[in-house]
MARTOR-904830 format. One line per 5 residues: their letters; for each residue x, y, z of N, C-alpha, C. Coordinates in Angstrom, 2 decimals. Layout:
N
A> X,Y,Z,X,Y,Z,X,Y,Z; ...
% end
This chain:
198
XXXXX> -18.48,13.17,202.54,-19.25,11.97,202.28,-18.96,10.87,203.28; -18.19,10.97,204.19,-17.06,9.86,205.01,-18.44,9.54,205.97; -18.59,8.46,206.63,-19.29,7.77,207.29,-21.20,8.28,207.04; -21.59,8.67,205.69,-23.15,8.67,205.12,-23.32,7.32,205.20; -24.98,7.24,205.22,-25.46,5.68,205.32,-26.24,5.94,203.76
XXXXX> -25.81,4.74,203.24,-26.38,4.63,202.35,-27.98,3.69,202.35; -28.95,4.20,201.45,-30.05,2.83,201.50,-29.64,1.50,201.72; -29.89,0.91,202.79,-29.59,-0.29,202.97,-30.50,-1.30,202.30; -29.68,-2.74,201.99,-30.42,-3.73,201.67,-30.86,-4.67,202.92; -30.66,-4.18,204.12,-31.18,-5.16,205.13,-30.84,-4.25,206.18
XXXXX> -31.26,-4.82,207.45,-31.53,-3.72,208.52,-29.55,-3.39,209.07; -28.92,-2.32,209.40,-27.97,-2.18,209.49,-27.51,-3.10,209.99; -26.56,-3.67,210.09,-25.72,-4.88,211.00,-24.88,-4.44,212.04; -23.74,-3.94,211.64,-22.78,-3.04,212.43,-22.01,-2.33,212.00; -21.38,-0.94,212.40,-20.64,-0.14,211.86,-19.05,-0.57,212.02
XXXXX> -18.75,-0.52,211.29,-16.78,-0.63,211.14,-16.34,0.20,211.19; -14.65,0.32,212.04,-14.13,0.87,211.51,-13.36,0.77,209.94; -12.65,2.40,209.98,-12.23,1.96,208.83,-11.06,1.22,208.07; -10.50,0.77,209.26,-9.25,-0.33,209.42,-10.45,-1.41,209.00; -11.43,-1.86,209.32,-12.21,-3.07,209.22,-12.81,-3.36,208.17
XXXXX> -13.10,-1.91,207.76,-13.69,-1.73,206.06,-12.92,-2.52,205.33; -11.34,-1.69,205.52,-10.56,-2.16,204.61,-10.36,-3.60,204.94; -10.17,-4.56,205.93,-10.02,-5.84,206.05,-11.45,-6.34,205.10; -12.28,-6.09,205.54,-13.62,-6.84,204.67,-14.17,-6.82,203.27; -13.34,-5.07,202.79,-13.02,-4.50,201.64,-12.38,-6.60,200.69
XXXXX> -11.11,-6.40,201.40,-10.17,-7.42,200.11,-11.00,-8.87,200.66; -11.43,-9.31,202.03,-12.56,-10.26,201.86,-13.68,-10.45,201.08; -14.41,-9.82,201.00,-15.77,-9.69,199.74,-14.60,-9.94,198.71; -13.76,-9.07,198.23,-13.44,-9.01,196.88,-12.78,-10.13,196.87; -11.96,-11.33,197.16,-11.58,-12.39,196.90,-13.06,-13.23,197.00
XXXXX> -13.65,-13.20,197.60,-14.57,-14.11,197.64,-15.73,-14.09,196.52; -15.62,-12.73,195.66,-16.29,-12.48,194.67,-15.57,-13.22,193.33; -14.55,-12.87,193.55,-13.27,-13.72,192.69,-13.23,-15.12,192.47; -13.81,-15.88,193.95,-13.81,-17.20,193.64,-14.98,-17.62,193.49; -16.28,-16.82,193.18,-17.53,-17.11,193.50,-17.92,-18.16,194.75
XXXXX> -17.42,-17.05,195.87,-18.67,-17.58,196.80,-19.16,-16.39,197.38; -20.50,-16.21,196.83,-21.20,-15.09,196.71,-21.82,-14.61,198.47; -22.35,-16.05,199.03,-22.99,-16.19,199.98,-21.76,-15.85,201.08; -20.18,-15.98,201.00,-19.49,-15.75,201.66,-19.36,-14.15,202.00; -19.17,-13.89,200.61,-19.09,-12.62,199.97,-20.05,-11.77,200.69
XXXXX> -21.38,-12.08,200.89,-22.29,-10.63,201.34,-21.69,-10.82,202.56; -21.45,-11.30,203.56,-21.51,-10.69,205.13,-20.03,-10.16,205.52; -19.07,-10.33,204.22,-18.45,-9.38,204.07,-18.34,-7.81,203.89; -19.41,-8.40,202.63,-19.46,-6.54,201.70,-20.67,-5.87,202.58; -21.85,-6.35,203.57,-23.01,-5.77,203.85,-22.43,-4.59,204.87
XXXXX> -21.64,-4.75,205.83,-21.61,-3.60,206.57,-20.50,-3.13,206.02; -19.12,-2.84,205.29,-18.83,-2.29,204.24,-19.69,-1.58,203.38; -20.65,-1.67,203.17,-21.83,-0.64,202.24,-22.16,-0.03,203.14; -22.70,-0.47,204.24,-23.55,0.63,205.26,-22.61,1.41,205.87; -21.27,0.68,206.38,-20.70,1.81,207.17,-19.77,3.09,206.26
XXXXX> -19.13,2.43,205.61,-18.39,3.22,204.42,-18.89,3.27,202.89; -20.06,3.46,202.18,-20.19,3.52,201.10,-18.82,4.24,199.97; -18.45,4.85,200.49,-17.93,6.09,199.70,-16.04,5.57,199.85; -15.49,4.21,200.24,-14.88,3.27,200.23,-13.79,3.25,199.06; -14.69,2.50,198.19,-14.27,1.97,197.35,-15.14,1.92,195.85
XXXXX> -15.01,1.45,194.78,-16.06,1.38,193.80,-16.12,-0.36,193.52; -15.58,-1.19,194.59,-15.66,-2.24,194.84,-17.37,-2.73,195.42; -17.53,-1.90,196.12,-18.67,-1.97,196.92,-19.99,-2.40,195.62; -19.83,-1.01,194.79,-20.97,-1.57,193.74,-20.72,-2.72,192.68; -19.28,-2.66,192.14,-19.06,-3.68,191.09,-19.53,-5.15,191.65
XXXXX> -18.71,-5.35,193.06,-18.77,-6.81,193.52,-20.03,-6.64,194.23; -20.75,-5.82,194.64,-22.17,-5.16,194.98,-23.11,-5.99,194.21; -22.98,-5.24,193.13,-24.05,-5.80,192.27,-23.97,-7.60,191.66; -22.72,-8.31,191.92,-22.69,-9.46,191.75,-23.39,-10.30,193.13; -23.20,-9.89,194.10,-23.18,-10.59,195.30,-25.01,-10.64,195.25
XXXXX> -25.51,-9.55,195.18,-26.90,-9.31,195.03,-27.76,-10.26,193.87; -26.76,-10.34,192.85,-27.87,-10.94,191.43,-27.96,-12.23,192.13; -26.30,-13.21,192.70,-26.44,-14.76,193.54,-27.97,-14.47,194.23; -28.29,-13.59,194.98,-28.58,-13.55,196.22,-29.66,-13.92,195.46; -30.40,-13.29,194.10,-31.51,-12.84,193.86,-31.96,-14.33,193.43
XXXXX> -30.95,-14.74,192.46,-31.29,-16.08,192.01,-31.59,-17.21,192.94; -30.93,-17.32,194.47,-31.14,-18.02,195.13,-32.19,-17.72,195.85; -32.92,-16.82,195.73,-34.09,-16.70,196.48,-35.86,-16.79,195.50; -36.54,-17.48,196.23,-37.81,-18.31,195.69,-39.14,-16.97,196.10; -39.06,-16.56,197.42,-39.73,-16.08,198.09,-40.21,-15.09,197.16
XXXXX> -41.15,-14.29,196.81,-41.66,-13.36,195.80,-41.60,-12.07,196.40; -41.99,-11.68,197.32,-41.64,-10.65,198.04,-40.81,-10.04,198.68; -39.35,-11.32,198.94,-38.03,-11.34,198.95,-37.45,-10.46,197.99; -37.53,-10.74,197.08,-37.34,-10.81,195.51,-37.41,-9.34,194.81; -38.62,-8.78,195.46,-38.85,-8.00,195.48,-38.17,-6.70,195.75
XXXXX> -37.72,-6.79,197.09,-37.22,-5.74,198.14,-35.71,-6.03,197.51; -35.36,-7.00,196.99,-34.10,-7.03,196.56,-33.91,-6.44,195.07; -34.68,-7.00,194.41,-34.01,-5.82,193.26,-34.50,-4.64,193.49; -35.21,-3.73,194.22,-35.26,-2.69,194.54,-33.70,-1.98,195.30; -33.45,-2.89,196.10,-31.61,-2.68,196.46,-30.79,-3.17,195.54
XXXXX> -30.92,-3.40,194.31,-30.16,-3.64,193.27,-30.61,-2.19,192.46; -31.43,-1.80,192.15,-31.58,-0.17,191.32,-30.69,0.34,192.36; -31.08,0.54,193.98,-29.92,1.41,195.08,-28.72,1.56,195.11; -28.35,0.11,194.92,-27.07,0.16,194.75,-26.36,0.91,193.46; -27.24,1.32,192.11,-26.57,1.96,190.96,-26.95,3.58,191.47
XXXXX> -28.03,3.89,192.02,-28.33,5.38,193.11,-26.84,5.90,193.51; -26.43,4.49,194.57,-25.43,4.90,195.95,-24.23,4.90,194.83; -23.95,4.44,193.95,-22.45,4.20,193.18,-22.67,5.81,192.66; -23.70,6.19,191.70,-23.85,7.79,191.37,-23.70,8.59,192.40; -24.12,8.87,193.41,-23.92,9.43,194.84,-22.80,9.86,195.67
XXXXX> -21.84,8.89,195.63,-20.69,8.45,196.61,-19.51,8.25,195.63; -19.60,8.40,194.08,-18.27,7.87,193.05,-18.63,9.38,191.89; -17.89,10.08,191.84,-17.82,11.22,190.83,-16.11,10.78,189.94; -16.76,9.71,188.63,-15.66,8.08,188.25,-15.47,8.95,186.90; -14.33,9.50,186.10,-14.29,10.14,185.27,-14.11,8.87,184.35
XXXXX> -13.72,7.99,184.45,-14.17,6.46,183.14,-15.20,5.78,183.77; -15.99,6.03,184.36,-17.32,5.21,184.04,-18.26,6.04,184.73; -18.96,7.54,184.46,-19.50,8.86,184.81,-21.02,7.84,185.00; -21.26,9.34,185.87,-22.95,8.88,186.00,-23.82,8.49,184.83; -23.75,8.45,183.83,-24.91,7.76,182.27,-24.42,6.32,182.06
XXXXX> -22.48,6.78,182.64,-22.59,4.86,182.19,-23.22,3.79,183.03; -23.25,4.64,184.60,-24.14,3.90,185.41,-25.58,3.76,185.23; -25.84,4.93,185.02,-27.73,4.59,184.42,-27.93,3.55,183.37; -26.83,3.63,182.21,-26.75,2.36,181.76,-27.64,0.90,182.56; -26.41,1.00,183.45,-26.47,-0.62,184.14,-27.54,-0.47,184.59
XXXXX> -28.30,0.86,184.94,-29.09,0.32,185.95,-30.68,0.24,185.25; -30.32,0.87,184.19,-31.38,0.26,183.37,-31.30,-1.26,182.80; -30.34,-1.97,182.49,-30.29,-2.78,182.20,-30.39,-3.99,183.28; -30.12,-3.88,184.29,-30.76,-4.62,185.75,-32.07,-4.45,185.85; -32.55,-3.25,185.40,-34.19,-3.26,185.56,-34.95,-3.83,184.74
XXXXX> -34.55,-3.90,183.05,-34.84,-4.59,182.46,-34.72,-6.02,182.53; -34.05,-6.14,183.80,-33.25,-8.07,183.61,-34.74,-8.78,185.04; -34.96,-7.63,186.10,-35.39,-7.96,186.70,-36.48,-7.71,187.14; -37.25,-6.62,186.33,-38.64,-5.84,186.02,-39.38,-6.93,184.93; -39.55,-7.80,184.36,-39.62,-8.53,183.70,-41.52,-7.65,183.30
XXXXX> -42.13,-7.73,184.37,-43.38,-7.69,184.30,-44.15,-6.34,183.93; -42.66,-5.14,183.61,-42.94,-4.04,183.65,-42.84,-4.23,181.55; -43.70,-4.58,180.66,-43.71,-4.57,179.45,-43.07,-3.20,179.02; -43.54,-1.69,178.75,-42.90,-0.75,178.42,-41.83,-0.42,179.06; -41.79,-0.91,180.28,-40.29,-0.43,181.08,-39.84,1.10,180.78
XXXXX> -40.81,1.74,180.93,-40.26,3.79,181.49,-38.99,3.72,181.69; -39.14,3.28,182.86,-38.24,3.93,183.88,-36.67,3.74,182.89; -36.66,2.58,182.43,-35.61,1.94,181.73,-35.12,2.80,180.37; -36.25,3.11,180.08,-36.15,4.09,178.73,-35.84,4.96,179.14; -35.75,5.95,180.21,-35.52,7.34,180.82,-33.99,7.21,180.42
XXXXX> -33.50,6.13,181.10,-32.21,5.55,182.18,-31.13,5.48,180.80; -31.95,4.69,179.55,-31.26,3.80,178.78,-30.84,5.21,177.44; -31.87,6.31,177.46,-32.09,7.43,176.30,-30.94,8.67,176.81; -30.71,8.70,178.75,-29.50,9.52,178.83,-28.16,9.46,178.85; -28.48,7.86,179.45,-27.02,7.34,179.07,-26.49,7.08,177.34
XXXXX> -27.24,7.28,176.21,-26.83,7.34,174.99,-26.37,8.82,174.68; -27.55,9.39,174.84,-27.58,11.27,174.55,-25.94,11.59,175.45; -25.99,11.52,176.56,-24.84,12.08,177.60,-23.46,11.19,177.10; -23.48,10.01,176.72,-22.03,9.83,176.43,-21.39,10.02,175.16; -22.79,9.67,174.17,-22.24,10.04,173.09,-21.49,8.61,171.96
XXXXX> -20.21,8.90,171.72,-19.07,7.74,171.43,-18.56,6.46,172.48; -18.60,7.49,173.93,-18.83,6.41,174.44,-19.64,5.32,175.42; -20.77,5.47,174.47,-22.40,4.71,174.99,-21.86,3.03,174.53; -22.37,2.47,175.70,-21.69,0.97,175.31,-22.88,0.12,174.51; -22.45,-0.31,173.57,-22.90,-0.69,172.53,-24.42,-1.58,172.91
XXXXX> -23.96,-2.76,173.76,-25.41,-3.79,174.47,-26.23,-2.72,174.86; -26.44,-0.82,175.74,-27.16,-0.09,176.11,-27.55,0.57,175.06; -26.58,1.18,174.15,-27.66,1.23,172.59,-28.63,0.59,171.94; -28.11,-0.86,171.92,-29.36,-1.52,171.51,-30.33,-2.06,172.24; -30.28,-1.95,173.46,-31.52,-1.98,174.82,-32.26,-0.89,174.37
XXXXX> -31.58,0.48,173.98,-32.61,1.44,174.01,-33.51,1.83,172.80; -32.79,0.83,171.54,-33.65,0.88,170.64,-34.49,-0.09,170.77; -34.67,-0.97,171.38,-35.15,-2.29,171.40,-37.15,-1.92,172.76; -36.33,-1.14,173.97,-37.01,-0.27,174.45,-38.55,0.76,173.66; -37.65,1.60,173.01,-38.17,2.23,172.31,-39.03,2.21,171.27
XXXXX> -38.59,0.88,170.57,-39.71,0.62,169.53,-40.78,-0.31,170.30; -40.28,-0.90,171.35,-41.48,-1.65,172.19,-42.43,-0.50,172.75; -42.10,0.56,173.07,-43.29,1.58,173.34,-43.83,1.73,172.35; -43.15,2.05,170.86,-44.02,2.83,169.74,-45.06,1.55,169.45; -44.38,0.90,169.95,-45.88,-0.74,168.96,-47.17,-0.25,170.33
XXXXX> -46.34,-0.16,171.27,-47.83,0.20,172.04,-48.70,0.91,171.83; -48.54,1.80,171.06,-49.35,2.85,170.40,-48.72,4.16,169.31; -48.72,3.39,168.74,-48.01,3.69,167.19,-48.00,5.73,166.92; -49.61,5.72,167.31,-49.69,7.47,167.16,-49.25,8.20,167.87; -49.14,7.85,168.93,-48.74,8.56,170.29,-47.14,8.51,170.21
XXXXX> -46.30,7.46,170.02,-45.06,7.42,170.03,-44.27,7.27,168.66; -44.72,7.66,167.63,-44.22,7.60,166.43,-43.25,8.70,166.64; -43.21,9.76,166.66,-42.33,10.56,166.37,-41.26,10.79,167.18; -41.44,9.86,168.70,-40.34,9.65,169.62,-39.12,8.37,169.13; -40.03,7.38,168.34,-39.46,6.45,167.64,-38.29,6.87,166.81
XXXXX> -38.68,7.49,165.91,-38.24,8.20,165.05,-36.85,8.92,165.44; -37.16,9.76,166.49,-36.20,10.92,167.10,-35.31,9.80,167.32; -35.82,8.09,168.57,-34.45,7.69,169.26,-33.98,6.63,167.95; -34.83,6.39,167.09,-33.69,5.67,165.92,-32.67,6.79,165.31; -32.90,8.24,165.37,-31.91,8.61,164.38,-30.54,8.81,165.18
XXXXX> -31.40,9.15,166.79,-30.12,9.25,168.26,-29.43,8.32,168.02; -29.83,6.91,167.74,-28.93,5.62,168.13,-28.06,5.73,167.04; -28.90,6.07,165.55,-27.93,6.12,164.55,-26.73,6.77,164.48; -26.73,7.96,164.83,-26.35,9.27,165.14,-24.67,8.53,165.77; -25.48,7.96,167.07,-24.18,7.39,168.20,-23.58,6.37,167.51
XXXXX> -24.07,5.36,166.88,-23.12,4.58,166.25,-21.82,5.00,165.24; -22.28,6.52,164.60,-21.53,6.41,163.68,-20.52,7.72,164.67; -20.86,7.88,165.35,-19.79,8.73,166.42,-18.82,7.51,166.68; -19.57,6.46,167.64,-18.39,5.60,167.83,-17.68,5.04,166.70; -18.05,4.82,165.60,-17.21,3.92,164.66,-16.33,5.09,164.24
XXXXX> -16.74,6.19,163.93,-15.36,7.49,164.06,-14.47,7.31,164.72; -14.83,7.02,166.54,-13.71,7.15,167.47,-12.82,6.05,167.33; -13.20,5.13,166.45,-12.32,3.48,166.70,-12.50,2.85,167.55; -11.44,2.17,168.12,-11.44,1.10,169.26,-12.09,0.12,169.78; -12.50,-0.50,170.24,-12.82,-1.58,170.83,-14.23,-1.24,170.43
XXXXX> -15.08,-0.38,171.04,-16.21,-0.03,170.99,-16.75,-0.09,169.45; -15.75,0.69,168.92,-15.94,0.64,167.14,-16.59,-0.53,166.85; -15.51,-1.58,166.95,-15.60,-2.97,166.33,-16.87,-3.20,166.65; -17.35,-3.20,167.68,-19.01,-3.61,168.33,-19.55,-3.22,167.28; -19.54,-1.93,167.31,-20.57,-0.97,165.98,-20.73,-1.69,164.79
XXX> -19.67,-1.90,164.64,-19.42,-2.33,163.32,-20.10,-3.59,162.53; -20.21,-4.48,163.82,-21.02,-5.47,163.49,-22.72,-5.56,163.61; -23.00,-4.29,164.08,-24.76,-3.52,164.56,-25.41,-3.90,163.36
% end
């Protein structure tokens, strides 16, 4: 995986080495730390392009540096191309990170839930329901609680769209969600407690 280019969010800048990675590596990440976001990208940007496969810094402080970016920008078509490199960036983290505590569903998670944050205009949101129904099914106990209830919340927003057509999918993902809650409140812990208050 060592020097792949990942989808970029802007036209390549320059390649690093990987002595440089690592210098720009703990730059972004302090600068994410103190929120200065705008400092932060021309740190982390050629760090993503030249080394994706790095760190799992890249996407965590990734995806922060990007939401600043998003909020500070007016332009509509800007806006655009950027949360499209905000879904990429949850792509390149699945791709380049095989993370045995936070596996590929917990990422579809997020990245449904970025799409939902920034798809605004997409009312049924598919794609989100795909994203939001495997990351429940695939983890199971440990589906994080805010993506459970995105996906019921999802889900019954399709069935109102047409009640006949999606009734019995309704159905299926209320008994899934049910199903997962009472898995997690089995397993205990932290997650439990969430449940608990559902």
């Amino acid at each position: 995986k060592k020097g792949a280019q990942p989808e970029v969010v802007a036209p390549v800048v320059e390649t690093l080495s990987d002595e440089e990675c690592m210098v720009n590596l703990s730059l972004f990440h302090e600068s994410v730390k103190n929120k200065q976001f705008e400092e932060a990208y021309g740190f982390w940007l050629p760090v993503y392009q030249s080394r994706p496969d790095l760190n799992k810094a890249i996407y965590t402080d990734g995806a922060e540096i990007l939401d600043y970016r998003y909020q500070q920008i007016t332009d509509e078509n800007a806006r655009k191309v950027l949360r499209d490199s905000i879904l990429q960036l949850h792509d390149d983290r699945i791709k380049y990170f095989d993370d045995a505590k936070y596996p590929d569903a917990y990422v579809l998670g997020l990245k449904a839930m970025d799409y939902l944050k920034y798809y605004t205009e997409d009312e049924l949101a598919m794609p989100a329901y795909d994203w939001l129904k495997e990351s429940v099914s695939t983890l199971g106990a440990k589906a994080q609680i805010t993506v459970l209830r995105k996906f019921v919340e999802v889900s019954y927003n399709i069935y109102k769209s047409n009640t006949d057509q999606y009734g019995d999918q309704f159905l299926a993902d209320y008994q899934l969600a049910s199903a997962t809650l009472d898995q997690i409140a089995a397993a205990g812990g932290k997650n439990a407690e969430h449940a608990a208050s559902q």
